[in-house]
PAROMI-146523 format. One line per field, with one value per residue (C-alpha): residue number from 0; x, y, z. Coordinates in Angstrom, 1 decimal. Layout:
BEGIN
resi: NUM  ...
x: X  ...
y: Y  ...
z: Z  ...
***
This chain:
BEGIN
resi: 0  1  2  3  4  5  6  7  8  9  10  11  12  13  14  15  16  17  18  19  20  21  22  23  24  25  26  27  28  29  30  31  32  33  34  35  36  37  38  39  40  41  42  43  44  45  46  47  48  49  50  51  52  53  54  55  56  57  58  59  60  61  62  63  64  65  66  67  68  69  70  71  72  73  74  75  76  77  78  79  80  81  82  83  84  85  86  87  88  89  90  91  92  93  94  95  96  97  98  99  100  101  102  103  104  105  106  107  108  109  110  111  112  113  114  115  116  117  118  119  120  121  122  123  124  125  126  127  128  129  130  131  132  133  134  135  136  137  138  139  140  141  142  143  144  145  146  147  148  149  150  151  152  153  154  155  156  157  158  159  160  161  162  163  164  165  166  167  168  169  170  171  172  173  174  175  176  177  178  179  180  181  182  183  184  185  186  187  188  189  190  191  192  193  194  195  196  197  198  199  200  201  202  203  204  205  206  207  208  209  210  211  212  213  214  215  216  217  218  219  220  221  222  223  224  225  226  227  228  229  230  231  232  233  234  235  236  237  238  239  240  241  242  243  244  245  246  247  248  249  250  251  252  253  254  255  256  257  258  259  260  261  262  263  264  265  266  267  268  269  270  271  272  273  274  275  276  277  278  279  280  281  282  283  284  285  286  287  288  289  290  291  292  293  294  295  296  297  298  299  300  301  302  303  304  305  306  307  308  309  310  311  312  313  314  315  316  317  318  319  320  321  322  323  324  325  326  327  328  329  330  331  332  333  334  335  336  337  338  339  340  341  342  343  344  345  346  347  348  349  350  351  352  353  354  355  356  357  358  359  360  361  362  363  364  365  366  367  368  369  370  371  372  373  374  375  376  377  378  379  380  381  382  383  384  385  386  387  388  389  390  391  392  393  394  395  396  397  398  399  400  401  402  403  404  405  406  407  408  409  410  411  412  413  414  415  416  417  418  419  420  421  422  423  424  425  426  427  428  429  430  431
x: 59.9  59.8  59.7  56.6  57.1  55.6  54.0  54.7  52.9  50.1  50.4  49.9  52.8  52.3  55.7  55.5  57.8  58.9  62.2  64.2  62.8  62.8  65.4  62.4  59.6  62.2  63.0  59.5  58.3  61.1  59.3  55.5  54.4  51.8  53.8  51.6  53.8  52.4  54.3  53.4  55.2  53.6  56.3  59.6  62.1  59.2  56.5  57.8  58.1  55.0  51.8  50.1  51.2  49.2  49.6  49.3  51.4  53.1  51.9  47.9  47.8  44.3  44.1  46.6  44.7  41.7  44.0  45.1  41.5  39.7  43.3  43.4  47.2  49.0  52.1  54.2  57.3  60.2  63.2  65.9  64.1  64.3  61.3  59.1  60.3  58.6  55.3  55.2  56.0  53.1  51.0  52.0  51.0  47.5  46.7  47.7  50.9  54.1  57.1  60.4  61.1  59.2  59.6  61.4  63.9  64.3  64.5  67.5  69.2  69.2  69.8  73.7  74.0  72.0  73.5  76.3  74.9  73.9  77.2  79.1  76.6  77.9  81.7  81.2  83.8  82.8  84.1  85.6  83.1  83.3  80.6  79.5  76.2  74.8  76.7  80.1  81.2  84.8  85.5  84.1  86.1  89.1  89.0  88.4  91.3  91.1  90.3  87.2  83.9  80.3  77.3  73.4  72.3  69.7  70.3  71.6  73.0  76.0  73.7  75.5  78.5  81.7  85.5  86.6  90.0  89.8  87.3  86.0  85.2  83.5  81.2  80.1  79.4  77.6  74.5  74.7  74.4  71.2  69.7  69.2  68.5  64.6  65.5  68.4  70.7  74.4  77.5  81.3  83.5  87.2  87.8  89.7  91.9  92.1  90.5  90.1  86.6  84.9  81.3  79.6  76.0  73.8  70.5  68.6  65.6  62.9  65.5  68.5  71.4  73.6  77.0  76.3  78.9  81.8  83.7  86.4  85.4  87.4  86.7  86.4  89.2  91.8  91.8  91.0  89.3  85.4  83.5  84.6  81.8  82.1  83.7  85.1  83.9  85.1  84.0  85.1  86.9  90.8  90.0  87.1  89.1  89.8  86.5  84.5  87.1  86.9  83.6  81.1  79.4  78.9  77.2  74.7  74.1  73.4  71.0  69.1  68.9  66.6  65.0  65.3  63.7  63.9  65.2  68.4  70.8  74.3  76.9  79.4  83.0  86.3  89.7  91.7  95.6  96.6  95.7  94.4  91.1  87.8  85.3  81.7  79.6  76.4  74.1  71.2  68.2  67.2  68.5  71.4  71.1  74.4  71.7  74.1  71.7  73.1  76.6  75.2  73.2  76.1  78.4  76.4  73.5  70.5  69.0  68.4  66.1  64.1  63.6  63.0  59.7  58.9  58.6  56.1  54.0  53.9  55.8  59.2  62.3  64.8  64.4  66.2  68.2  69.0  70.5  72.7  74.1  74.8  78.9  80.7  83.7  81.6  82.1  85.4  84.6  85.5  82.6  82.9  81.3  82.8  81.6  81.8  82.2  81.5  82.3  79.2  77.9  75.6  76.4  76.9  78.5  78.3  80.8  81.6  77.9  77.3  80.9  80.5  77.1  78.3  81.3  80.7  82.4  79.8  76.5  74.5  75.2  72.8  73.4  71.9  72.8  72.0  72.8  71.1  71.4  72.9  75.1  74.5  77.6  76.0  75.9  79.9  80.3  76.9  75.4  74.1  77.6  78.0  77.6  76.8  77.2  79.0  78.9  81.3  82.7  86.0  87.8  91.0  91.9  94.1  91.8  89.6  92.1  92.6  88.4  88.7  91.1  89.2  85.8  87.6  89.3  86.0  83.6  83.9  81.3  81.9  79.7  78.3  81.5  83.6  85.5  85.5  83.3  85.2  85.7  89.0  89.6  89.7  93.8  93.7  97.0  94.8  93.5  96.5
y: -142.2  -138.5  -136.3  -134.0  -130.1  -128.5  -125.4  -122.3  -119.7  -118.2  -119.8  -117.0  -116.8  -114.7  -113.6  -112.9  -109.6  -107.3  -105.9  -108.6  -110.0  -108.2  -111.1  -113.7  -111.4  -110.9  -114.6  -115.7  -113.1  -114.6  -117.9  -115.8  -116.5  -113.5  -112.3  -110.4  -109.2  -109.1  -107.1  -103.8  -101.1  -99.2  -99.4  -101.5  -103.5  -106.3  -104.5  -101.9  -104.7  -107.0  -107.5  -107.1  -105.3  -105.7  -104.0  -107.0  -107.7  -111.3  -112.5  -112.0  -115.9  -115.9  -112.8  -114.9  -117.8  -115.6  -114.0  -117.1  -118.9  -115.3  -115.3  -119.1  -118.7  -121.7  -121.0  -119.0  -118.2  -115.5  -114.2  -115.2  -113.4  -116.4  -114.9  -114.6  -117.8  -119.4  -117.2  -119.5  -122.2  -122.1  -120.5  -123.3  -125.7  -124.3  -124.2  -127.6  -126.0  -127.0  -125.8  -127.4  -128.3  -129.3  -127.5  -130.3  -129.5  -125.9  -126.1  -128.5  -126.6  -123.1  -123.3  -123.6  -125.6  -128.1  -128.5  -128.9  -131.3  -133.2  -132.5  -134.6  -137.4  -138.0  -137.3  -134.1  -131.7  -128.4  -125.3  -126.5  -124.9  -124.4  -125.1  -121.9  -120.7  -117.1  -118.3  -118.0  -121.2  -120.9  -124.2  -123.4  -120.4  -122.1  -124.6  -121.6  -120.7  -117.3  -116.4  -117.4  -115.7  -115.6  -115.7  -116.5  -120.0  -118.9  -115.2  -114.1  -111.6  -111.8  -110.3  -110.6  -111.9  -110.9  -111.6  -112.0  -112.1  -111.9  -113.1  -109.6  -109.1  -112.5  -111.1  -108.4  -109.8  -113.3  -110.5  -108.8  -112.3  -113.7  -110.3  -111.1  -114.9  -115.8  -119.0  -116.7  -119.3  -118.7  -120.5  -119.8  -121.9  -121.3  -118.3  -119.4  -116.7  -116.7  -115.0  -117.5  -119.6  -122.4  -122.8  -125.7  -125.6  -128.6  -128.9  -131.8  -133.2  -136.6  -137.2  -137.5  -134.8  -133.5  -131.2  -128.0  -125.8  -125.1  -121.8  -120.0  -117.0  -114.2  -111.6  -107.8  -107.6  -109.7  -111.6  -109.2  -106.9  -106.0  -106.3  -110.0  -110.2  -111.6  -109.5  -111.9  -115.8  -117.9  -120.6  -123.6  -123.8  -124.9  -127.5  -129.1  -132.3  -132.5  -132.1  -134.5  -137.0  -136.9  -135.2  -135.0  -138.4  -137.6  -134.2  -135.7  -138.8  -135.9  -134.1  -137.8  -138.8  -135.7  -136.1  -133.4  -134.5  -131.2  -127.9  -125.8  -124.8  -124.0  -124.6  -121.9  -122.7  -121.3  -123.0  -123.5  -123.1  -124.4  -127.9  -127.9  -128.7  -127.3  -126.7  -126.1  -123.6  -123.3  -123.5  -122.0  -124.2  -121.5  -119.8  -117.9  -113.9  -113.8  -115.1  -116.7  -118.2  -115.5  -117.3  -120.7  -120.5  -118.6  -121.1  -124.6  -123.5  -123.9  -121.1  -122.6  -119.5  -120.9  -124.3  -123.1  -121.3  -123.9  -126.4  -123.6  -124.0  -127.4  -128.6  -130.7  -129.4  -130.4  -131.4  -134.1  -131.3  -129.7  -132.6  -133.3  -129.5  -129.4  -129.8  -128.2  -127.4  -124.6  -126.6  -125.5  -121.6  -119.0  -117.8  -115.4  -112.2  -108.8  -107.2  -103.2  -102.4  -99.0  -96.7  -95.3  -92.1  -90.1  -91.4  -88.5  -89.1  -92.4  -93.1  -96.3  -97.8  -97.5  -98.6  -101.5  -102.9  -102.1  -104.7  -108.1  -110.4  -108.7  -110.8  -108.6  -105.8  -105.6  -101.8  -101.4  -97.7  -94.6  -91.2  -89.5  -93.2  -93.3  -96.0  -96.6  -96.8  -100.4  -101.6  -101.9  -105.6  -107.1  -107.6  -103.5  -102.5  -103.5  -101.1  -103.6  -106.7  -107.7  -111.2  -111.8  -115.1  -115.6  -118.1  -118.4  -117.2  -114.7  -113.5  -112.8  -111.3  -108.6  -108.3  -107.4  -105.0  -103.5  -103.6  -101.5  -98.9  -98.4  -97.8  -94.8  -93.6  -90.3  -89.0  -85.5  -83.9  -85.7  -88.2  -91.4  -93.9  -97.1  -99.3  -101.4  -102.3  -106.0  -107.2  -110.2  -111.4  -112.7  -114.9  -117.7
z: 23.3  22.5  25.7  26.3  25.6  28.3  27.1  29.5  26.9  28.4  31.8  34.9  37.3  40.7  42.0  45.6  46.6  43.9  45.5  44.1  41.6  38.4  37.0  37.8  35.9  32.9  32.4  32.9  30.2  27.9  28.4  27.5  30.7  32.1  35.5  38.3  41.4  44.6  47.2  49.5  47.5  45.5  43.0  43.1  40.1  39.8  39.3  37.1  34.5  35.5  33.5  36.4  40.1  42.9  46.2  48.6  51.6  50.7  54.1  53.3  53.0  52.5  50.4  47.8  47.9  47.0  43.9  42.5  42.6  40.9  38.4  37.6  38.4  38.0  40.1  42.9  43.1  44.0  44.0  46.1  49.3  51.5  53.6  50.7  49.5  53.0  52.2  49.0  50.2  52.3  49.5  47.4  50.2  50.7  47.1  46.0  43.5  43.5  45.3  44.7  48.6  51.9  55.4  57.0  54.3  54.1  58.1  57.7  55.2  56.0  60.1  60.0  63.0  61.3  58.4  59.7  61.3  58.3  56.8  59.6  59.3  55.7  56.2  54.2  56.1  57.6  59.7  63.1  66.1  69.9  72.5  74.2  75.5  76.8  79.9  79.3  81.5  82.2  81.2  77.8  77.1  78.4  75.2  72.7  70.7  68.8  66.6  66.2  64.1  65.9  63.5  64.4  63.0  60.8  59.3  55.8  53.9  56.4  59.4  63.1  61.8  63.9  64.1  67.2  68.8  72.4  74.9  75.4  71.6  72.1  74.8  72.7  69.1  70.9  72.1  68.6  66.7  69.4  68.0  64.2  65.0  64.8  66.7  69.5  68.7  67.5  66.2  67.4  64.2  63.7  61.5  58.6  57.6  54.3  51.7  49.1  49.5  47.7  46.3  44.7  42.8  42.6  40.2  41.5  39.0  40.4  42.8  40.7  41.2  39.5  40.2  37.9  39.1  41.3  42.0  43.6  45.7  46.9  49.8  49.5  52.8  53.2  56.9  59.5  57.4  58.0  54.5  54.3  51.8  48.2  45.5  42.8  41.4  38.7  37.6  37.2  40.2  40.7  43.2  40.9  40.1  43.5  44.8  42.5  43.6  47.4  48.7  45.7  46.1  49.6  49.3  46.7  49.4  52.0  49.9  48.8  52.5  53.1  50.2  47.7  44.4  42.6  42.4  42.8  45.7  46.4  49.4  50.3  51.7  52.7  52.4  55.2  54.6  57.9  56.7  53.0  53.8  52.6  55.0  54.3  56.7  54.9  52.4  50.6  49.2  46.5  44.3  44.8  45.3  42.5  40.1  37.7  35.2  32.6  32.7  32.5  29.8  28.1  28.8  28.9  26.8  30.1  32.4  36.0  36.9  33.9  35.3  38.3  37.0  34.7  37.6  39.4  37.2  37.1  34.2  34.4  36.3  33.5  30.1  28.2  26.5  29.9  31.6  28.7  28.7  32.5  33.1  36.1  34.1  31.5  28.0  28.7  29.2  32.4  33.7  36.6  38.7  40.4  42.7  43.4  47.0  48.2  50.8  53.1  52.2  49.4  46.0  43.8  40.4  38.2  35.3  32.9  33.4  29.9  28.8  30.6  29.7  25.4  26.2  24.6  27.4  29.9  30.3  32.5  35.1  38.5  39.6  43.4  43.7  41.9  42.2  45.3  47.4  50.3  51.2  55.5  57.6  58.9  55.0  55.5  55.9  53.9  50.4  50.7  50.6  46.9  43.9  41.3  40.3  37.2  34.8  32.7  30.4  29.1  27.4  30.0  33.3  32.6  30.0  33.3  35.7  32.5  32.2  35.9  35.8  33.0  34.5  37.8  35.5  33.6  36.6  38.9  42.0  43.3  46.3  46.9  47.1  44.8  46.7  45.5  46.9  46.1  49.0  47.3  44.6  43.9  43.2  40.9  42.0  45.0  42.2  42.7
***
């Protein structure tokens, strides 16, 4: 029996939050769906491509409702915003369309503490953590051995996030994680000094799931350094074999036990040296804020940012032709992102952009800063510390290591007065 097309011409897609979610708007448009953002700015990356911008805060619940009824809009979605991915979630809810996940679910996933939780229900291992409260109870500290990183259980974009090697550098970064936690609760793990991570991607479709990708990730510092944010992937990942052999079927039981019938997420890891072990710390039941749909459908052939949208508007998460393209090891491709860290200050001067983006082996290019930007001594350390974003697909690892090397020869950031503004440059002899 022949499987339905689903027809997503014509259909009317409302994208909630403009800021990040021009990718969304151009792959929906590439499908011929008609895209209104939604969003208070008067102007931002969504809008400036939309059919239709509407100046709407994405918390005016009934205001939305009122805009999809007078619209006939047939779905909500996002970008990776996980705030405005809870606004439609609860839009969807209201109005009867679907949304690939439930509250109980996004609840579970994206507080660490409980998914970690999860994780050590189904033998899946994760980071090593201390007990400790606001208290500081001598008997707790006394079992701490640094050094250990602080984080909040439920904040992103590596917000409240501290390194800590003494009990005194404790007591200050526990106050400054409570901050940026909507729940005041925080985490003391381990801290795993190395600067080699793992990451596996998952696309699950009516309850069945399936391994899409996994990656190796590297760190803009080395251990002990601050911006211990993500600067270079590749996919597939050296430890694949490994991985499907002795912890994949109990991640996919995890993610059945709550549930999960459709959609896409990821789970982020480091390596620990001291005893060859990789340990998961979180997860994110969305979309990732890499996007890396350009990669996999240059690689396997599908677009998960397309399926994602399709299933908004209420047609099937994967097609027949989908399921048979997904394959964690790339048809036997190198697939891979870099990441452009920057110093803070006033960017002045921009050279290589163009260079770049001409280059064949480049997918795409997502450039956050332009000339006149300033770059905020408190971005050092999170996602608004990066230049750009780069994708990139090769046919062999060394092949990538040289694409690197490239990529960081071509692009230069000056600020105001000349300097340059590159944080570090990323050494591919990390890449073991």
């Amino acid at each position: 029996m022949s499987e339905r097309v689903f027809d997503t011409v014509g259909k009317k897609l409302l994208v909630l939050g403009g800021t990040s979610s021009r990718e969304i708007v151009e792959q929906a448009k590439r499908m011929g769906v008609y895209c209104i953002v939604a969003d208070i700015e008067e102007t931002d990356p969504g809008k400036e491509i939309a059919d239709e911008a509407i100046y709407m805060s994405t918390t005016d619940f009934e205001g939305i409702s009122r805009l999809i009824a007078e619209k006939h809009i047939d779905g909500v979605f996002c970008g990776p915003s996980e705030f405005n991915l809870q606004n439609v979630m609860k839009v969807c809810e209201q109005n009867g369309l679907p949304f690939y996940a439930t509250q109980k679910q996004w609840n579970i996933c994206q507080n660490k503490a409980s998914f970690k939780e999860l994780c050590r229900k189904f033998d899946v291992p994760c980071v090593p953590e201390y007990k400790l409260t606001e208290a500081f109870l001598e008997a707790d500290l006394e079992q701490i051995r640094y050094p250990v990183i602080v984080k909040p259980v439920d904040a992103g974009s590596s917000r409240g996030i501290s390194v800590c090697w003494n009990e005194a550098e404790l007591r200050e970064a526990v106050p400054k994680a409570i901050a940026v936690s909507k729940e005041k609760k925080f985490l003391v793990e381990k801290y795993i000094r190395c600067d080699y991570g793992f990451g596996s991607r998952y696309i699950a479709n009516d309850g069945e799931i399936y391994l899409s990708a996994v990656c190796d990730r590297y760190t803009v510092d080395e251990p002990g350094g601050k911006a211990l944010i993500s600067s270079g992937a590749v996919f597939p990942s050296k430890k694949i074999d490994e991985y499907i052999e002795k912890i994949n079927s109990q991640v996919i039981a995890m993610f059945k036990s709550i549930g999960i019938r459709n959609g896409t997420f990821f789970m982020q890891a480091l390596f620990d040296e001291e005893d060859n072990q990789i340990y998961f710390h979180e997860m994110g039941l969305r979309l990732s804020g890499g996007l890396i749909f350009s990669m996999l459908e240059a690689s396997c052939g599908y677009n998960d940012v397309q399926m994602m949208i399709r299933y908004a508007l209420g047609g099937p998460m994967v097609t027949e032709e989908e399921l048979q393209k997904i394959d964690p090891y790339m048809h036997g491709r190198f697939i891979g992102s870099l990441t452009i860290p920057l110093k803070s200050g006033v960017v002045g001067k921009i050279e290589g952009m163009s260079a770049l983006r001409a280059d064949a082996r480049v997918l795409d290019c997502a450039q956050y800063y332009r000339t006149g930007d300033v770059v905020k001594p408190e971005s050092i350390g999170t996602l608004a510390q990066h230049f750009c974003r780069v994708k990139m697909m090769t046919n062999s690892v060394e092949e990538y290591k040289s694409m690197i090397e490239w990529v960081q020869s071509v692009v230069k950031v000056f600020n105001a007065d000349g300097e340059n503004m590159i944080y570090r440059s990323f050494d591919v002899n990390r890449m073991r």
